[in-house]
C-alpha positions in Angstrom: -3.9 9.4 7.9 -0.2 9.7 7.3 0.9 12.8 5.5 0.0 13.5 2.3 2.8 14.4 -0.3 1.4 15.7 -3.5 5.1 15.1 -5.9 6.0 11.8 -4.8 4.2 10.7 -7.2 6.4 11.6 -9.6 9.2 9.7 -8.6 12.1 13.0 -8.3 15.0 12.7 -6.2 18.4 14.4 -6.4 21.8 13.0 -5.9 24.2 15.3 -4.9 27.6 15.1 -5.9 29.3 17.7 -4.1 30.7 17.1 -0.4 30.4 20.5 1.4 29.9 20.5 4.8 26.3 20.4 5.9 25.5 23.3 7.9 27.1 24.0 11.6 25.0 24.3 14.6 22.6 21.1 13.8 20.1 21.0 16.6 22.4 22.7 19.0 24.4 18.8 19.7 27.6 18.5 20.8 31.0 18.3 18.7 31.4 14.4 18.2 34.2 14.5 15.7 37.5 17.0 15.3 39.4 16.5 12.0 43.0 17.6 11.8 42.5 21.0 10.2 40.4 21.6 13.3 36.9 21.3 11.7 34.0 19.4 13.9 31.4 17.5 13.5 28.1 16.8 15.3 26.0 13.9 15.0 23.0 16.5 13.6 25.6 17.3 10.9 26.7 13.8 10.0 23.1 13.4 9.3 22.6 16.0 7.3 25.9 14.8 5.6 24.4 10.9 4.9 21.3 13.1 3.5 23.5 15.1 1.0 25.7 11.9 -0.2 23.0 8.7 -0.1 25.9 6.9 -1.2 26.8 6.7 2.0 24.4 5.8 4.3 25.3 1.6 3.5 28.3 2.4 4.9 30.2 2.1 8.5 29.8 5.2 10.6 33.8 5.3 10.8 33.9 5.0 6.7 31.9 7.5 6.4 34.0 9.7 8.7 37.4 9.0 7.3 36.3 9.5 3.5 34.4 12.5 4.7 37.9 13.5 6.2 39.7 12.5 2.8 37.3 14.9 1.1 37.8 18.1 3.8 42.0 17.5 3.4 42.2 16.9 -0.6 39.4 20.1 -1.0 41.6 22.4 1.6 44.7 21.4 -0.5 43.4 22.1 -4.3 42.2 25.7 -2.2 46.2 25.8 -1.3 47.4 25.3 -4.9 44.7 27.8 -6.4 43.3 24.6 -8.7 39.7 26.9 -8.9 41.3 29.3 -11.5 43.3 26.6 -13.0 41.6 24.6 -16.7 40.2 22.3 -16.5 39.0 22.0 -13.0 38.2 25.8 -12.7 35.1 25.1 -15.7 34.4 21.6 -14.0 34.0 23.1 -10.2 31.7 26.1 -11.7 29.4 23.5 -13.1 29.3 21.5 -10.1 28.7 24.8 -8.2 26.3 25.5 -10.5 24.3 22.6 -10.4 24.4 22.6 -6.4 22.8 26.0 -6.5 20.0 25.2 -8.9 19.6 22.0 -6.9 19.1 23.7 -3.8 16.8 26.1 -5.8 14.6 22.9 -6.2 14.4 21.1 -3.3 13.2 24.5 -1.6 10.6 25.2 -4.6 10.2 21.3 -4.1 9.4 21.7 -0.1 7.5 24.6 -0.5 5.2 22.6 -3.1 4.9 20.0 -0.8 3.9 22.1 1.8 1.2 23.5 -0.2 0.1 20.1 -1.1 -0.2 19.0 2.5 -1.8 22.6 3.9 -4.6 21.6 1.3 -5.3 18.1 2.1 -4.9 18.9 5.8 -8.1 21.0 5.2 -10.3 18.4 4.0 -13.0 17.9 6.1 -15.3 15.1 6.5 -18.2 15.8 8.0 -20.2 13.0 10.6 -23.4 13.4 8.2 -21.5 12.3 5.3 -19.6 9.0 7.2 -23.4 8.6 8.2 -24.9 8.9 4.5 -21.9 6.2 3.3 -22.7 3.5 5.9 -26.4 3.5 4.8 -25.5 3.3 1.5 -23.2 0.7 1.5 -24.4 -1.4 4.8 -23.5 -4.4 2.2 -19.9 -3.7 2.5 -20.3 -3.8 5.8 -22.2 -7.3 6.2 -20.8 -10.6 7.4 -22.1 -14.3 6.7 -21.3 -17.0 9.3 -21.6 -20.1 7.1 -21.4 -24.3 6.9 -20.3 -26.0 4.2 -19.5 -29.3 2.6 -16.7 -30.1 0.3 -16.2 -32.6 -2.1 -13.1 -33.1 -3.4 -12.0 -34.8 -6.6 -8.4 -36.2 -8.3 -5.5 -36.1 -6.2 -7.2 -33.5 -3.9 -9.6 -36.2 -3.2 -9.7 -36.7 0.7 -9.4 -39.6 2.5 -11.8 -42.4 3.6 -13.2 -41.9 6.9 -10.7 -43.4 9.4 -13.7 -44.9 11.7 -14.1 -48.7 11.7 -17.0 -48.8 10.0 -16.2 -46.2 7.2 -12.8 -48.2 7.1 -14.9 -51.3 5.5 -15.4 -49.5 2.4 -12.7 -47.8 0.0 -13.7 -44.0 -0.9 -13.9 -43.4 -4.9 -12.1 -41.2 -6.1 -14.8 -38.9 -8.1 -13.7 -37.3 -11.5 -14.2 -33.1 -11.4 -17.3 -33.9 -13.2 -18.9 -36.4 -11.0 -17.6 -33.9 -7.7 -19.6 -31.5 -9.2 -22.8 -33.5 -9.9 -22.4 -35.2 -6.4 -22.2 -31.4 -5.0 -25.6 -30.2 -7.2 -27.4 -33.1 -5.9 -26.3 -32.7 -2.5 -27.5 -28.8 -2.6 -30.9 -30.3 -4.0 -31.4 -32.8 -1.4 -31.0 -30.2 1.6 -33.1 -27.8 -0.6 -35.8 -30.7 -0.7 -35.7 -31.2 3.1 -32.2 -33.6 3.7 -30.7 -32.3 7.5 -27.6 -30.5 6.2 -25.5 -31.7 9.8 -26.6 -35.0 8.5 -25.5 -34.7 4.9 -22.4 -32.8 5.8 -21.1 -36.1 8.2 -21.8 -38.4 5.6 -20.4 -36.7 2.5 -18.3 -33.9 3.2 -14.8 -33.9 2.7 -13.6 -32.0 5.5 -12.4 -32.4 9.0 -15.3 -29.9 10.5 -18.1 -32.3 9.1 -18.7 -33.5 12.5 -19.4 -29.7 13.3 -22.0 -29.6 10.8 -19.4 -28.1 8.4 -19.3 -25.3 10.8 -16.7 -22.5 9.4 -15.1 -20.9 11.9 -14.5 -17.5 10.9 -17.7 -15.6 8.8 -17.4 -14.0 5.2 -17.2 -10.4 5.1 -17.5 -8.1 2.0 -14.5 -6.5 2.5 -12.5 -10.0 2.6 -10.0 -10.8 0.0 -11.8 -13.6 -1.4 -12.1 -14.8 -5.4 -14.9 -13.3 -7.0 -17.2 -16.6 -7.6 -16.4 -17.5 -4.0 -17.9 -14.0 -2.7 -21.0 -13.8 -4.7 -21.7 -17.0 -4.2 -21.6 -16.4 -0.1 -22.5 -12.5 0.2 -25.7 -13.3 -1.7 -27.5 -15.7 0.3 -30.2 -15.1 3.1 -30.1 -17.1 6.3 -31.0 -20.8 5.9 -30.1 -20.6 1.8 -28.3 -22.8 0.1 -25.6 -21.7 -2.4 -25.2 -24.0 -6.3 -21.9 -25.4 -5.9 -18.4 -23.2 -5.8 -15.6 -24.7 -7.6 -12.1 -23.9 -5.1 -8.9 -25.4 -6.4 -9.8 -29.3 -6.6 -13.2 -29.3 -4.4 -16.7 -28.0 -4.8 -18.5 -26.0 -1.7 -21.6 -26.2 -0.9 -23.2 -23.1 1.3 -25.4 -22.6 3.8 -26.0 -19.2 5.4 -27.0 -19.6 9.3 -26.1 -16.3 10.5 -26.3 -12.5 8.7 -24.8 -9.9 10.6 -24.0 -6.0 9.6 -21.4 -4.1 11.5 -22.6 -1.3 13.8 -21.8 2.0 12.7 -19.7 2.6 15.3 -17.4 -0.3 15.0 -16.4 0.9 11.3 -16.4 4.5 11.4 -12.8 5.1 11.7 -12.8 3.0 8.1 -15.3 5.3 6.6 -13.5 8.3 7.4 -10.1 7.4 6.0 -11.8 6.2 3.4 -14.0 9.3 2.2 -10.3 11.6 3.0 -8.6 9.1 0.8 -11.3 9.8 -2.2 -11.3 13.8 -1.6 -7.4 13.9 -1.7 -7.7 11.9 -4.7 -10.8 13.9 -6.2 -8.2 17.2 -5.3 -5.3 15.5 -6.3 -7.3 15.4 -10.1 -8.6 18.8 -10.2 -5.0 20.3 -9.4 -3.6 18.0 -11.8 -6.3 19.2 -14.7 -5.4 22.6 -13.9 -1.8 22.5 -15.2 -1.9 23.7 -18.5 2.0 23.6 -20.5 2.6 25.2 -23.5 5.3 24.2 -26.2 6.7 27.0 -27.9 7.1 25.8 -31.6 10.4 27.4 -32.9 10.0 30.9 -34.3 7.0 31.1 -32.2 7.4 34.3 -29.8 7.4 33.5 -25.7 3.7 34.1 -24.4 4.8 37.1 -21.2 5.1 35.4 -17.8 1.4 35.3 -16.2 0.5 38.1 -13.0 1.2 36.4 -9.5 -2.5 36.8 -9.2 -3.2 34.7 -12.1 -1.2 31.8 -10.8 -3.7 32.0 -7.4 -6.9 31.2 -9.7 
């Protein structure tokens, strides 16, 4: 289960307009790049660098290297001419220092929250008794249905006539969505009342399979992503019924169930356990969320005193 991280869901990021030097010493990698003042470079810090201006990570490698050297040579000059304790870039560079140290201040309380987050939903365990208990409940969601069908089509979906020379004697009608669905009740009644559904399915249906017995290839499963008529119509029946008719686009289905089959425990465990983790991080995920309480100081209204460390742990 990948890692959990509890304030993405909030959607924060930070853009960083300053362009300091990321740390030295990245990783312990070698100098890759030597500007003219003689500062380096290594590939760990021009990472670090791309991290601190997004900006520009679209842009070449070599780009990124020269404007990063623009910035290092126009920076070490304004140092030169003392442009810090000069108005108005001595108020504008406090601000910005300003807002790089409260930024910093973030990401780390940021990190640490994270970290937090992820210790607790590490520790959520799911215990084989209770993967065990869900299976048996739910063996429905687990069951597949191997079906035939026939299809009768109407309009412009309307399939062919039968290229055979025999069924090439006689022009197919093209049925109104009325009369597709009366052909497809009374087709469902006749198997029901004894009619061989291979039989029917060669004579009427409007798909290529029909000389399978309408055979579909692939069974139904619960857990497909199938409209909802389609799947209760399907996942309902017992082997040998017959399903009414199922509107799809421009045809109407007719069922039959030949083969019920529920997937062994062991084939859908790994499911059921990211499953139930994904429902207890949620179910944490809620609690946590309920137990923020903010209040809004109304003006004049005096500030409540900062809670104990120990009252922030309960």
């Amino acid at each position: 289960m990948k890692a959990f991280t509890l304030f993405a869901l909030l959607g924060l990021s930070l853009a960083w307009s300053q362009s300091a030097p990321p740390p030295s010493g990245g990783n312990g990698d070698s100098v890759k790049w030597k500007f003219e003042d003689g500062t380096t470079l290594t590939e760990a810090q021009f990472k670090r660098l791309l991290e601190i201006h997004p900006s520009w990570q679209k842009l070449p490698e070599e780009q990124v290297i020269h404007e990063y050297g623009i910035v290092l040579k126009a920076s070490a000059l304004a140092e030169q001419n003392k442009l810090k304790e000069k108005s108005p870039y001595k108020e504008a560079i406090e601000y910005q220092e300003l807002l790089a140290r409260e930024s910093t201040a973030f990401q780390s309380m940021l990190a640490l929250a994270n970290a937090w987050a992820q210790e607790n939903t590490d520790s959520i365990k799911i215990e084989p008794a209770e993967i065990e208990k869900y299976y048996n409940d739910n063996k429905s969601l687990y069951q597949s249905v191997k079906v035939n069908a026939i299809r009768v089509s109407f309009g412009a979906n309307a399939a062919p006539a039968d290229s055979s020379a025999m069924a090439s004697r006689a022009v197919k009608k093209v049925l109104t969505q009325e009369e597709a669905k009366a052909k497809a009740g009374k087709l469902a009644v006749d198997i029901r009342g004894g009619a061989d559904f291979c039989k029917t399915a060669l004579m009427e249906s409007d798909d290529d399979n029909k000389t399978k017995c309408g055979e579909l290839a692939t069974p139904f499963k619960m857990t497909d992503n199938l409209p909802q008529d389609l799947r209760d119509a399907v996942m309902r029946l017992k082997e040998g019924e017959i399903s009414e008719p199922v509107q799809q686009s421009q045809s109407y289905y007719i069922f039959r169930a030949t083969t019920i089959a529920v997937s062994p425990l062991t084939e859908v465990r790994d499911s059921i356990f990211d499953l139930l983790k994904q429902q207890k991080t949620h179910e944490w995920m809620q609690g946590f969320d309920k137990s923020v309480k903010v209040q809004v100081i109304k003006p004049n209204d005096p500030v409540p005193p900062a809670p104990a460390p120990s009252d922030l742990k309960k």
